[in-house]
KEKE-3310 file (N, C-alpha, C; in steps of 0.2 Angstrom, whole numbers, plus 5000, padded with zeros to 4 digits):
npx = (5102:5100:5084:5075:5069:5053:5039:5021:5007:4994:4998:5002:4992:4973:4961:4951:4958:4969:4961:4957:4968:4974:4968:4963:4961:4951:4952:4960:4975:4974:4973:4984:4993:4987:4989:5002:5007:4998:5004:5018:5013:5007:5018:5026:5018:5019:5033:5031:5022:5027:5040:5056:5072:5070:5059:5058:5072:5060:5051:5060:5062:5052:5046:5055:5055:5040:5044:5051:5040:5031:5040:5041:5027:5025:5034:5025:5015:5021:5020:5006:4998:4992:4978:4964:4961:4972:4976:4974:4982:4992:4992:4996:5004:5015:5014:5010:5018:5031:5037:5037:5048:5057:5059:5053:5040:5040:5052:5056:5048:5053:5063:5064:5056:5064:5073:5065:5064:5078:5080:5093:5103:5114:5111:5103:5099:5099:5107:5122:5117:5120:5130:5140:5140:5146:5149:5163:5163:5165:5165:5152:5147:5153:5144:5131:5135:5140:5126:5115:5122:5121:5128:5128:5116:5119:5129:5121:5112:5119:5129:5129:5127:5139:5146:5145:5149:5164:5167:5164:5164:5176:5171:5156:5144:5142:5129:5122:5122:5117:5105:5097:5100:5088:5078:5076:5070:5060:5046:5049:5056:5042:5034:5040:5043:5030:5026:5036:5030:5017:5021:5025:5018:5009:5018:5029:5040:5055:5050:5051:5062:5067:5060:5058:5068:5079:5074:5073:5087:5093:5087:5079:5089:5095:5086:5082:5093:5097:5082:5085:5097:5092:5082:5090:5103:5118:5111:5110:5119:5113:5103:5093:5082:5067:5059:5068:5075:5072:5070:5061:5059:5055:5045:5044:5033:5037:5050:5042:5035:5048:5057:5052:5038:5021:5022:5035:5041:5039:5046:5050:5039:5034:5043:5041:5025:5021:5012:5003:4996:5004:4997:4989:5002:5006:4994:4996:5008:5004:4997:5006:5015:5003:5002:5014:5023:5036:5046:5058:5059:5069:5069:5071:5072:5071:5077:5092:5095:5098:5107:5118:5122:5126:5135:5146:5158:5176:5188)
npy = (5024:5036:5038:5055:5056:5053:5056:5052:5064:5057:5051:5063:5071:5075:5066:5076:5088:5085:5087:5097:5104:5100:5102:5110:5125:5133:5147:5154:5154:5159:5172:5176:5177:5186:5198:5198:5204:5215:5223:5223:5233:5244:5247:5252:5263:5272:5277:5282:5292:5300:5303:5302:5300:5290:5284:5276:5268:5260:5256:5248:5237:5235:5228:5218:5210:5204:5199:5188:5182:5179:5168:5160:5158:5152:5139:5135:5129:5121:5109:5108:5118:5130:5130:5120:5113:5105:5110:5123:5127:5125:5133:5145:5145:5144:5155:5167:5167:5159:5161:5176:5180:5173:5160:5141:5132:5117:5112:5116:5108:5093:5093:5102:5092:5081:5089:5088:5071:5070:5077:5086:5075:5066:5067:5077:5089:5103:5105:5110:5124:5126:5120:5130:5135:5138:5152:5166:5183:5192:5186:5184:5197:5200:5195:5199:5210:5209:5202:5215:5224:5220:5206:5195:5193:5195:5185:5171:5176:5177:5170:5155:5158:5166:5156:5146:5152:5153:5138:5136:5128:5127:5138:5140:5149:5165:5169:5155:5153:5162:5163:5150:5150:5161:5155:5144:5155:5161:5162:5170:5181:5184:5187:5200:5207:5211:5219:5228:5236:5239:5248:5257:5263:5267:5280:5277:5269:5268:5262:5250:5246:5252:5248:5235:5227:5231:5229:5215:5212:5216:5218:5206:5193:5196:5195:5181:5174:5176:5169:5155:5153:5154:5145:5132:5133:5128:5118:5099:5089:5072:5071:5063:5066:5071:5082:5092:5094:5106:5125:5135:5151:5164:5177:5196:5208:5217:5210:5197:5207:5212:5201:5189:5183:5177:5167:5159:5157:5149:5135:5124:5114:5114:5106:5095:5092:5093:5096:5104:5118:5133:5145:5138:5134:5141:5138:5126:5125:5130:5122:5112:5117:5115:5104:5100:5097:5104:5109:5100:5105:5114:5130:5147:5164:5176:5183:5189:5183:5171:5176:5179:5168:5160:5166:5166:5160:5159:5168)
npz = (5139:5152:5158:5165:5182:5187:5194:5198:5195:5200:5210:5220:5221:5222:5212:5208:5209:5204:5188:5186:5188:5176:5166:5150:5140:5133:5129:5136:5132:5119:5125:5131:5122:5116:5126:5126:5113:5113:5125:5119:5107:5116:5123:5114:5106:5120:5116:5105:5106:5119:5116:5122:5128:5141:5140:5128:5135:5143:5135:5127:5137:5140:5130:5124:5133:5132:5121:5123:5132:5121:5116:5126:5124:5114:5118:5127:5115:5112:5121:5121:5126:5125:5118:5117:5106:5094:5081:5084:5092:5087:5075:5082:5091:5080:5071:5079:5089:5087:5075:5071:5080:5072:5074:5076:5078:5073:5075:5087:5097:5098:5100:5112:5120:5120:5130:5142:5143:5147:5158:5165:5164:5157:5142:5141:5128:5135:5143:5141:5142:5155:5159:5161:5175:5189:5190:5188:5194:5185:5173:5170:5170:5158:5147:5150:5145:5131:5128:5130:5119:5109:5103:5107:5101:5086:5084:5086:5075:5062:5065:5059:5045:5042:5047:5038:5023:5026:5025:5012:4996:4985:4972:4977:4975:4986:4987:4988:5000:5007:5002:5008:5020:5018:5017:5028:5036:5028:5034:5045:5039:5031:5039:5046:5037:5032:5044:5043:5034:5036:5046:5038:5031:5039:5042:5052:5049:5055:5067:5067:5068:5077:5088:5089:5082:5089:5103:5102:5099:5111:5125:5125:5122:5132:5146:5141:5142:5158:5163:5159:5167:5178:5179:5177:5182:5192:5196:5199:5189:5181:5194:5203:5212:5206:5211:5211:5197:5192:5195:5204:5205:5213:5209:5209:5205:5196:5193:5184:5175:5167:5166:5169:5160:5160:5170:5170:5178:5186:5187:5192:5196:5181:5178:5183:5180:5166:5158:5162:5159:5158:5168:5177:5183:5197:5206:5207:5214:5224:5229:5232:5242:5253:5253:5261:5251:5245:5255:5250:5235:5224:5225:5224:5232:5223:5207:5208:5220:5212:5202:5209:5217:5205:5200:5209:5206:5212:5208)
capx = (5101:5097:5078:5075:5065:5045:5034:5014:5004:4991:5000:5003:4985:4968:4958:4947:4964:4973:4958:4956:4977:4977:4962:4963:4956:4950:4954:4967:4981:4970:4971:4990:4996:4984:4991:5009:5006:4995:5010:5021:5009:5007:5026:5030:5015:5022:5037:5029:5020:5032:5047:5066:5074:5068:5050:5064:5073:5055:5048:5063:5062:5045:5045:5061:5052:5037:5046:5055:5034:5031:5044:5036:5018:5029:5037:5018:5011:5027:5017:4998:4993:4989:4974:4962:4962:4980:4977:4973:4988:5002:4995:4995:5012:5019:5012:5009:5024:5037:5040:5039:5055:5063:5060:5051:5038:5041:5059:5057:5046:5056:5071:5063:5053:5071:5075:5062:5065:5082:5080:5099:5103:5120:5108:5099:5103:5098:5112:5126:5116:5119:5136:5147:5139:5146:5156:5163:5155:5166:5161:5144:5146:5156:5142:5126:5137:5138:5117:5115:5125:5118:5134:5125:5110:5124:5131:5117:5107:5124:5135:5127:5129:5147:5153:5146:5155:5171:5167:5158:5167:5179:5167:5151:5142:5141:5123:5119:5122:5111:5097:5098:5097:5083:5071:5076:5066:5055:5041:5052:5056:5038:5032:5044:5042:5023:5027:5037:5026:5012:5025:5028:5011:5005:5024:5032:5045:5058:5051:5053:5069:5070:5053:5053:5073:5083:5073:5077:5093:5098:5086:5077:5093:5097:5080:5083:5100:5094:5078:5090:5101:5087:5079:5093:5110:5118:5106:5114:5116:5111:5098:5088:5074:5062:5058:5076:5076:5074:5073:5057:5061:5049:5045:5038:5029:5042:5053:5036:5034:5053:5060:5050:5032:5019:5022:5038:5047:5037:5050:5051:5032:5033:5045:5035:5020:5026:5006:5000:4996:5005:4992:4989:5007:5004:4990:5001:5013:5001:4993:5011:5017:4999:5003:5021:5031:5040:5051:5062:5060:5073:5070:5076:5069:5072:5081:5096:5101:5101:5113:5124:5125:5128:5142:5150:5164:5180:5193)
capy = (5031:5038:5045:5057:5051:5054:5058:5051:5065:5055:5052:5069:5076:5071:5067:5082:5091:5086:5087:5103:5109:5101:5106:5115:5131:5137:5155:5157:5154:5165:5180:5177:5176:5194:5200:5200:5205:5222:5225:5226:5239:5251:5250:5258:5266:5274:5279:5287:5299:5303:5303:5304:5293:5284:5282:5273:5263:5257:5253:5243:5233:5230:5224:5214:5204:5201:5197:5182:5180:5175:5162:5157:5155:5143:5133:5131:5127:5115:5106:5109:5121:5138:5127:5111:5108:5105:5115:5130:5127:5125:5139:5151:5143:5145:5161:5172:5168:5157:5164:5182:5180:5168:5152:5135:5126:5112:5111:5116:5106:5087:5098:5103:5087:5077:5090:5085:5068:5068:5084:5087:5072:5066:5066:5080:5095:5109:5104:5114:5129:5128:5118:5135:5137:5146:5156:5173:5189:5197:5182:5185:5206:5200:5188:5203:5216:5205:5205:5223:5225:5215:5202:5189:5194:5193:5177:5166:5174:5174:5164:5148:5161:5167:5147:5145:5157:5150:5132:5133:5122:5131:5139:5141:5155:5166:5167:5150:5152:5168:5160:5143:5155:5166:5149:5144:5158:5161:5165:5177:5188:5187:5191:5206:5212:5212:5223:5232:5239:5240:5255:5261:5264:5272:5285:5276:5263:5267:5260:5241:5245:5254:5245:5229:5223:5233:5224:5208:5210:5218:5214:5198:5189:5196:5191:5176:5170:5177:5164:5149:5154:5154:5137:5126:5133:5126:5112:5094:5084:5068:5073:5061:5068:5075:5090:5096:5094:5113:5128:5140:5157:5168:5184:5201:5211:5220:5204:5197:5212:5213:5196:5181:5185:5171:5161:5154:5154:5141:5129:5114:5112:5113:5098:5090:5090:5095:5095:5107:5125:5137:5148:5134:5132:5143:5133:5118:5127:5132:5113:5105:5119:5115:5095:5100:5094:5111:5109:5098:5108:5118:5136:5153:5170:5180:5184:5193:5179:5166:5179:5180:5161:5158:5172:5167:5157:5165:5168)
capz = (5141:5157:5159:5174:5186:5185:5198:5193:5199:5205:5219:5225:5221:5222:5205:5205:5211:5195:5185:5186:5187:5167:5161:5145:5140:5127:5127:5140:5127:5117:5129:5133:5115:5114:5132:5123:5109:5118:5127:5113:5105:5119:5123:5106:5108:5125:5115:5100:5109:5121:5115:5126:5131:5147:5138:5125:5137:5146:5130:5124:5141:5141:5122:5125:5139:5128:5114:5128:5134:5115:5114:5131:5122:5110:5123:5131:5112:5112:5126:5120:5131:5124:5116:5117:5100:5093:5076:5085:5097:5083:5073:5087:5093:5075:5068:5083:5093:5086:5068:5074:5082:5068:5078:5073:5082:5075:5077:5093:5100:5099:5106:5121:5122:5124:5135:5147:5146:5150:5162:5170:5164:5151:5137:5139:5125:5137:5148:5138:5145:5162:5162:5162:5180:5194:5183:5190:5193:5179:5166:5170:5166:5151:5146:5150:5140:5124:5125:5128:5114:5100:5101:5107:5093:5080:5081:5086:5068:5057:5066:5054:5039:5041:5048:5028:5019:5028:5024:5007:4991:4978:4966:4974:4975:4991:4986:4988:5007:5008:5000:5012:5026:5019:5015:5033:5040:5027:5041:5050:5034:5028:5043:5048:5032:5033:5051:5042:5028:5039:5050:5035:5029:5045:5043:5056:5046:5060:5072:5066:5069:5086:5093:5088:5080:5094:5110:5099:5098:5115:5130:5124:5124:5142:5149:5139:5149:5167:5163:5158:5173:5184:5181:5179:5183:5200:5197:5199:5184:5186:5200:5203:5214:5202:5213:5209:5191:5189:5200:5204:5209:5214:5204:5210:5199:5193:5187:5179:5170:5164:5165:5170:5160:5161:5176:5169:5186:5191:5183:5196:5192:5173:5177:5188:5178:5162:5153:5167:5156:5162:5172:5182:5189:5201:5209:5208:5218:5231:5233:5234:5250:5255:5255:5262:5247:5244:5256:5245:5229:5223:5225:5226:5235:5217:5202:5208:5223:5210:5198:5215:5217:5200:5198:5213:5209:5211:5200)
cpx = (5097:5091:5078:5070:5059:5042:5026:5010:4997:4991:5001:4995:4978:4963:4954:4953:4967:4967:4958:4965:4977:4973:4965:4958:4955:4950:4958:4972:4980:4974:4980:4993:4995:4988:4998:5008:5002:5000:5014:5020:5008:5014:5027:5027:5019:5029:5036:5025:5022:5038:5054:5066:5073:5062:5054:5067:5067:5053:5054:5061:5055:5045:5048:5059:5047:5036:5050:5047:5033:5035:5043:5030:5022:5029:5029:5013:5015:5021:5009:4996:4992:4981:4971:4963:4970:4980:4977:4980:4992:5001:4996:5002:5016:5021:5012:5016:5031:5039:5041:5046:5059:5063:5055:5047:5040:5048:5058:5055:5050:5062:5068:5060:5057:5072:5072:5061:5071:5083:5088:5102:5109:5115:5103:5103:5104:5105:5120:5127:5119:5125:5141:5146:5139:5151:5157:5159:5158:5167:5155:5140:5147:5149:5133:5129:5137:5131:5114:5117:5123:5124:5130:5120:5112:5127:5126:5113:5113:5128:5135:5129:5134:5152:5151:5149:5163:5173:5165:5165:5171:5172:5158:5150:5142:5131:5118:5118:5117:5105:5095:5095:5090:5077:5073:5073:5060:5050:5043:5051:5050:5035:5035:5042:5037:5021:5028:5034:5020:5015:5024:5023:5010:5013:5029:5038:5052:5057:5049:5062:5072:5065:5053:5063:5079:5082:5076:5083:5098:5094:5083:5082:5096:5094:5079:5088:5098:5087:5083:5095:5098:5084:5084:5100:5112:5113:5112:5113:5117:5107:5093:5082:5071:5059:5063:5078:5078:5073:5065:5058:5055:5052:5039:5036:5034:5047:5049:5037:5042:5057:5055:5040:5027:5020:5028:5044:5044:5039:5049:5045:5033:5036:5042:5030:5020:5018:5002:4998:4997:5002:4991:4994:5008:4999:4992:5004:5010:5000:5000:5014:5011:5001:5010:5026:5034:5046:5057:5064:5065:5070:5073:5070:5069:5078:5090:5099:5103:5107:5118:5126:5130:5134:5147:5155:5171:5186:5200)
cpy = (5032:5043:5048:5054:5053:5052:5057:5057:5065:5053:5056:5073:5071:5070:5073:5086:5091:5088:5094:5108:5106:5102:5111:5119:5134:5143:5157:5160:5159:5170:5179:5178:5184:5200:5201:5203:5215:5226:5229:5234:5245:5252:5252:5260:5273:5279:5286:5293:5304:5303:5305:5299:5288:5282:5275:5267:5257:5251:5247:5235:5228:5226:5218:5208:5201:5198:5187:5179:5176:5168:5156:5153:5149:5139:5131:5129:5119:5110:5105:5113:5126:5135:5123:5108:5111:5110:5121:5130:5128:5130:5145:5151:5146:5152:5167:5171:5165:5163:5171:5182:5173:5160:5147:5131:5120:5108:5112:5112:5098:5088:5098:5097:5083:5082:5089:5078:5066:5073:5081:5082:5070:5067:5073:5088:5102:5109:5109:5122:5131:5125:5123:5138:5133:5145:5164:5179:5192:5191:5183:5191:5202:5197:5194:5208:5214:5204:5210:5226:5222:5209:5197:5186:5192:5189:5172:5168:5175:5173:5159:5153:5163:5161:5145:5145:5155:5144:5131:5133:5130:5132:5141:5146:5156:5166:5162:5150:5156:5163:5153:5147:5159:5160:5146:5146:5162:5165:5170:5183:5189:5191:5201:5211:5214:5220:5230:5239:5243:5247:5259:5266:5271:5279:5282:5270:5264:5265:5252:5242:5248:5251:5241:5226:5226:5229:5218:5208:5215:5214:5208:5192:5190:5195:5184:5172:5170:5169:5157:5151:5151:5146:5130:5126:5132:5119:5103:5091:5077:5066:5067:5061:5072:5082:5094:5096:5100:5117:5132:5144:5161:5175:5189:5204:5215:5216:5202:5201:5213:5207:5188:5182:5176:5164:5156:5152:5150:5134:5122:5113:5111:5107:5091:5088:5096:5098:5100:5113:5130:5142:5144:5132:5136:5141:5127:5119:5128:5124:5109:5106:5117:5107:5096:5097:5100:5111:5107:5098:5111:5126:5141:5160:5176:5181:5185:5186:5175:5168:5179:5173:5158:5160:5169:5164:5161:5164:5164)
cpz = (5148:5157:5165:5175:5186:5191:5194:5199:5203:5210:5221:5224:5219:5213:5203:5208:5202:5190:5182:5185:5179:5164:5156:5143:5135:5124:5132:5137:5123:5118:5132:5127:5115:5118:5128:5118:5109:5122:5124:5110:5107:5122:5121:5106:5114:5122:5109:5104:5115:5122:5118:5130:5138:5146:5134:5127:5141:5139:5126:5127:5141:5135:5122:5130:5135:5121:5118:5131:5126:5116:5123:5131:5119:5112:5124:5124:5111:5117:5124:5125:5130:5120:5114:5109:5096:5086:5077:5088:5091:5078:5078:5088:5088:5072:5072:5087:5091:5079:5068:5077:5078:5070:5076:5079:5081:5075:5082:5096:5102:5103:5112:5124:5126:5130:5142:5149:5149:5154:5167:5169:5156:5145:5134:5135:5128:5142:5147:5143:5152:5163:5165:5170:5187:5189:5188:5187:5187:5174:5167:5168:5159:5146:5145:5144:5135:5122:5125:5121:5107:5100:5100:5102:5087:5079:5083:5079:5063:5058:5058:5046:5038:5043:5040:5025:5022:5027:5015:5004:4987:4972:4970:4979:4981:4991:4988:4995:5009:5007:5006:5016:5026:5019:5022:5038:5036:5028:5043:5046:5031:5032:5046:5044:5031:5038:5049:5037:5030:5043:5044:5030:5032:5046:5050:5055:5050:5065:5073:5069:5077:5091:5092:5086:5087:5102:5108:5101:5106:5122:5129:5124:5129:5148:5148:5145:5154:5165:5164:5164:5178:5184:5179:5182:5191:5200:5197:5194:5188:5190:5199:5207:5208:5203:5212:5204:5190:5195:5198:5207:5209:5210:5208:5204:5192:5187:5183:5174:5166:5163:5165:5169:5160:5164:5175:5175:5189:5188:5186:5197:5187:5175:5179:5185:5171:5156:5157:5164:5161:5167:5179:5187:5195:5207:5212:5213:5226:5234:5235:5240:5253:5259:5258:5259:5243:5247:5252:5239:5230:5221:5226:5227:5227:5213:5203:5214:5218:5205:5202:5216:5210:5197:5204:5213:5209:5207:5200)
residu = (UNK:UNK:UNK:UNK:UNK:UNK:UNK:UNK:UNK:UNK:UNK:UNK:UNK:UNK:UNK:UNK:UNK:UNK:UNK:UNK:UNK:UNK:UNK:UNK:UNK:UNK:UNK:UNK:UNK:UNK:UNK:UNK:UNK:UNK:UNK:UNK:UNK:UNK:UNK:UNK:UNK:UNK:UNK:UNK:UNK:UNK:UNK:UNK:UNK:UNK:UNK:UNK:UNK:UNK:UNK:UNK:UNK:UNK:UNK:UNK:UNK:UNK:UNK:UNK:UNK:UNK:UNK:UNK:UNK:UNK:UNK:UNK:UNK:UNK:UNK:UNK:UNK:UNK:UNK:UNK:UNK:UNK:UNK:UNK:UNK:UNK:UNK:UNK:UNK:UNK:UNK:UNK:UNK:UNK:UNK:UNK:UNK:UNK:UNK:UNK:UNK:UNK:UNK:UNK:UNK:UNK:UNK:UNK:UNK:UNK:UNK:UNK:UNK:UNK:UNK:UNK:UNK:UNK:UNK:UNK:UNK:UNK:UNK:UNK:UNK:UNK:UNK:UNK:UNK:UNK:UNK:UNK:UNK:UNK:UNK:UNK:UNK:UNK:UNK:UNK:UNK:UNK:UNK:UNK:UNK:UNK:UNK:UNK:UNK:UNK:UNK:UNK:UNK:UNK:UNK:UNK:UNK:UNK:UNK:UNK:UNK:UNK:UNK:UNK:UNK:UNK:UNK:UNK:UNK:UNK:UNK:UNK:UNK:UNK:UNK:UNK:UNK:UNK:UNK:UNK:UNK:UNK:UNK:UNK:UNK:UNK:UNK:UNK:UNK:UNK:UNK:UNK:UNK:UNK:UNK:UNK:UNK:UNK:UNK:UNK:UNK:UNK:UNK:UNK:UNK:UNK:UNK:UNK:UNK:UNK:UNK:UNK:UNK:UNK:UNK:UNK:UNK:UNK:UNK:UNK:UNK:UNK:UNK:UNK:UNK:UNK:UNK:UNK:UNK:UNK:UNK:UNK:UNK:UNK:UNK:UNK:UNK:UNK:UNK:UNK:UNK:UNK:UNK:UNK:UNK:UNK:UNK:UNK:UNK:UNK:UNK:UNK:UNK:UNK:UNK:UNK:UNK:UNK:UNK:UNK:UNK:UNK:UNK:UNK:UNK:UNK:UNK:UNK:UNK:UNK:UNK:UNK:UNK:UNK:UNK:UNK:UNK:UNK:UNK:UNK:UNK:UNK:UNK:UNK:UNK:UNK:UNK:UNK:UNK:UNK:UNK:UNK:UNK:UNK:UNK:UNK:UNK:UNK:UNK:UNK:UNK:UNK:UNK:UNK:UNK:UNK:UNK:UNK:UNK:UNK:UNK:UNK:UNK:UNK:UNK)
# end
């Protein structure tokens, strides 16, 4: 198996240089997990009190993004970095950000792990992702409007339940495939339905379902994709410079707030030094233009060229 290649950061930075870029912190993780989750809140917030629709489409967008900020904290508890001591890190990872949206630290974790060791590389699983790129501009509509729409939402959470039902034996129950799926997330349904009771308490049991299951299922998989476009598509598999693994595109406030929350455009750092807590990629970023090793990273000026690159094959 091919590993990619590894860059030691003691040789690009000085011992009190790195010491200080891994350092972990004991309430950062904290105060980001809170940060999304305060977002969340006062975007339905936002909505509940002034009601019509551009409050509506805001507050989807903004939820939707910190519903993709969660599965961000995950990624970064996947790594240890939302807090120094590990029990605190995997429940904050598991509770507050993975299982909320259906997903599994510790499934996650070996997953992304491999795909850090074989970054870009035949081995690595994330590589699927970003094979189908450049693809044209009217496969990359087609591909937006299936997320918008809930398609995308629909067959990644019962694809696996209706490939069941199409596969299971003479004779057994459709039940037994429902059940399998419900005890698979567990987590997700106690937690939802904890949410949703709690709405339902306070007169607002609709807005589980317009604030919190609609961004899910429309802009959180379209923030999702644009993210995974951005840090590896157009990338070389195989690559073996390490600066080129993945892509960092710069974010104005704007994308931050609606697409790329918690510093995750700083990709071709996370690869570089993959134990870095996200906060600090940004710092990393500065010392390595500082030291003049940027030049030969992979970059892009923002969101929408690397949509233009990656759309631009022609038909």
């Amino acid at each position: 198996m091919a590993v990619a290649a590894r860059i030691k950061p003691q040789e690009l930075f000085a011992p009190e240089e790195w010491a200080r870029l891994s350092a972990r912190s004991s309430w950062r993780g904290i105060a980001m997990v809170a940060h999304a989750w305060g977002v969340i809140l006062l975007a339905g917030a936002l909505f509940v009190i002034w009601p019509n629709p551009l409050t509506y489409i805001v507050a989807v967008m903004l939820i939707g993004a910190r519903q993709l900020g969660l599965a961000i904290l995950m990624h970064e508890a996947a790594h240890g970095g939302l807090h120094p001591n590990l029990k605190v890190n995997d429940w904050l990872g598991e509770w507050l950000c993975a299982a909320p949206l259906g997903a599994s630290l510790n499934s996650y974790r070996p997953y992304h792990l491999t795909h850090h060791k074989f970054a870009q590389q035949a081995e690595d699983p994330d590589l699927v992702l970003s094979a189908p790129f450049p693809t044209t501009r009217a496969s990359l509509r087609r591909k937006i409007v299936r997320d918008l729409t809930g398609q995308t939402f629909f067959k990644q959470r019962f694809g696996p339940i209706i490939a069941g039902l199409k596969k299971r034996a003479d004779g057994q129950a459709p039940g037994a495939i429902f059940a399998r799926a419900a005890a698979g997330q567990k987590r997700f349904l106690l937690i939802n339905l904890a949410m949703l009771v709690v709405l339902s308490v306070a007169g607002l049991w609709w807005a589980w379902f317009a604030l919190w299951l609609v961004p899910m299922a429309t802009w959180f998989p379209l923030v999702t994709r644009l993210r995974n476009i951005a840090e590896h598509a157009l990338v070389a598999k195989d690559e073996p410079d390490p600066f080129r693994h993945a892509r960092t595109t710069r974010a104005n406030w704007l994308e931050r707030a609606l697409v790329a929350p918690y510093h995750v455009n700083f990709h071709a750092e996370h690869h570089l030094f993959m134990h870095v807590p996200c906060w600090n990629l940004p710092r990393a970023h500065r010392l390595l233009r500082e030291k003049g090793l940027t030049e030969g990273m992979l970059t892009a000026p923002g969101y929408l060229t690397v949509l233009k690159a990656a759309s631009g094959k022609v038909a």
